[in-house]
C-alpha positions in Angstrom: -44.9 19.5 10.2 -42.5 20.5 7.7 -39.8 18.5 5.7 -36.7 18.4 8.1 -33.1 18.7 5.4 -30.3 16.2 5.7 -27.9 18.7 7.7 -25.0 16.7 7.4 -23.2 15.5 3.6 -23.0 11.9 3.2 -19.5 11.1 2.1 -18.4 8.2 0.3 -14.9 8.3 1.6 -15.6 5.0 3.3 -16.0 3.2 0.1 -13.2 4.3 -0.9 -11.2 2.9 1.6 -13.7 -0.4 1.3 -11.9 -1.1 -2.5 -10.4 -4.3 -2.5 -7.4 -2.7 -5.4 -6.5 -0.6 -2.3 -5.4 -3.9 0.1 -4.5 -5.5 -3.1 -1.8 -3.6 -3.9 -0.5 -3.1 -0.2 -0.5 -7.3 -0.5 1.9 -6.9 -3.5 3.8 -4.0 -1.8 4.4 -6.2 1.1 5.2 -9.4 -1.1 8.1 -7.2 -2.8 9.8 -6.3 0.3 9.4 -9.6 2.0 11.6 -10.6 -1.6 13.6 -8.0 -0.9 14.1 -9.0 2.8 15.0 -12.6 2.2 17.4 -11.6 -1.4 19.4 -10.1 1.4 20.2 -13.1 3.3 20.4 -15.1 0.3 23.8 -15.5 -2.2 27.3 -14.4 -2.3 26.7 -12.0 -5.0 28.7 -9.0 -4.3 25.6 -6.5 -5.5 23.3 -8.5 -3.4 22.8 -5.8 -1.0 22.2 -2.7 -3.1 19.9 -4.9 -5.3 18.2 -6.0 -2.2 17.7 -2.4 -1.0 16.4 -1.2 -4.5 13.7 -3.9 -4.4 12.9 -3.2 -0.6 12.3 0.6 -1.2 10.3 0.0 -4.7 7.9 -2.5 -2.5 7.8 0.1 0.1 6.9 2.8 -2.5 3.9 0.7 -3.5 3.1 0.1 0.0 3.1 3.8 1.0 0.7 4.3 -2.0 -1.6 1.9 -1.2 -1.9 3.6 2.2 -2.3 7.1 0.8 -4.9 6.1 -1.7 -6.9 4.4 1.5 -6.7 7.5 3.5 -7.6 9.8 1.0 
């Protein structure tokens, strides 16, 4: 009989999305806009909510990166 070839390319795409830095950083993405969330309800500072929304989107940012990097 003859030597049968691996048809098919192994693909290490699943250890990619198997690094623990990918869910680590999401964890911290979702930490910063859980700050962001509560900032909002908190204080009587006039700025509060624009400040709140700044940190809300820069933890969504990181979020949305951790996602990418795990997909690609």
């Amino acid at each position: 009989m003859e030597n049968v070839k691996q048809t098919y390319n192994t693909s290490n795409g699943s250890d990619n999305a198997n690094n623990p830095a990918h869910y680590s950083l999401m964890t911290i993405g979702i930490v910063v806009i859980m700050i962001g969330v509560v900032l909002r309800f908190l204080g009587e500072w006039t700025m509060i909510d624009l400040v709140s929304n700044l940190i809300t989107l820069a933890g969504i940012a990181i979020a949305l990166k951790s996602v990418y990097n795990i997909l690609r």
